[in-house]
N, C-alpha and C positions, 0 to 999 in steps of 0.2 A: 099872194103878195104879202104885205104888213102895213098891218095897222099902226104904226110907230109915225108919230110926225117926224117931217124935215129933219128937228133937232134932235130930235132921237134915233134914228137910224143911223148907225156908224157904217163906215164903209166895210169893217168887219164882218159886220150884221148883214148886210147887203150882199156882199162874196160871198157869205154865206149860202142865202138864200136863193142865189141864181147858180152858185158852185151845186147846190142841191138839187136842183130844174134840171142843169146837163147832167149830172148824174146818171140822174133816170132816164132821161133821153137817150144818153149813150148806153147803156146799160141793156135796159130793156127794147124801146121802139128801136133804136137802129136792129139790134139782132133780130127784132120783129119782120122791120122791112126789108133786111138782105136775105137772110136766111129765108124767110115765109115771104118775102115778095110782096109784101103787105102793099105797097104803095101800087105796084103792078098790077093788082087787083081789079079784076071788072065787077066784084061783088061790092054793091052799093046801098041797097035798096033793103028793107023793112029790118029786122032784126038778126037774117045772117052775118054782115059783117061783125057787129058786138060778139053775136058766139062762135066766130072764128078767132078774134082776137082773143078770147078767153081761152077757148081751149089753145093757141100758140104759147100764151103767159102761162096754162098750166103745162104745157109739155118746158116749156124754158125753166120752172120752177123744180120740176119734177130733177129733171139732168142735173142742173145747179146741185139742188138738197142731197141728190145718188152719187154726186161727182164730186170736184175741186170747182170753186166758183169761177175760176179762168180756163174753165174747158172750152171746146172750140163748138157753141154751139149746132151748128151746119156739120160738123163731122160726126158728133155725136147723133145727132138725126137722122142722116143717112146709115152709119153703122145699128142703131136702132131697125128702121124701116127693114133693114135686111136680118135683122136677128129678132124676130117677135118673142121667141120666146125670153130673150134678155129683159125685154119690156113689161112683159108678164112678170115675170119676175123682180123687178123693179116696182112696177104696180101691187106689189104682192098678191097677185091672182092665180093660182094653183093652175098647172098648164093643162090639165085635164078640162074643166071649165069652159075655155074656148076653142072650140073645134069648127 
């Protein structure tokens, strides 16, 4: 939120700071939940859901950083999934390595 009194938050400041919240919500969580289903989820319980969502934000980072930032998540995953060794090579992990 902000620490700004009443008179000090402008509505600038304010658009600002919730234009920034959907950002990120569009950005990241929705491709989270459509793509990785995240909401569909029956995993609930002790510390797997945190490192699924981690590793979802690292494979979402990874595609972004190797790509254009308006790839189409969900394509690029599935085209991954079926070519490992593109993936390997995006990870820069020499394809010998994983057998």
């Amino acid at each position: 939120m902000t620490d700004l009194s009443a008179d000090g938050a402008t509505i600038e400041h304010l658009f600002r700071l919730v234009h920034g919240h959907w950002s990120i919500e569009s950005g990241l969580h929705w491709v989270r939940d459509v793509t990785f289903g995240e909401d569909l989820s029956q995993v609930r319980a002790g510390t797997l859901p945190r490192i699924l969502a981690t590793l979802h934000n690292l494979a979402i980072g990874i595609i972004r950083h190797t790509t254009c930032r308006s790839v189409n998540i969900a394509a690029a995953t599935r085209q991954l999934a079926r070519q490992p060794d593109i993936t390997l090579d995006l990870l820069g992990i020499p394809r010998g390595l994983c057998k």
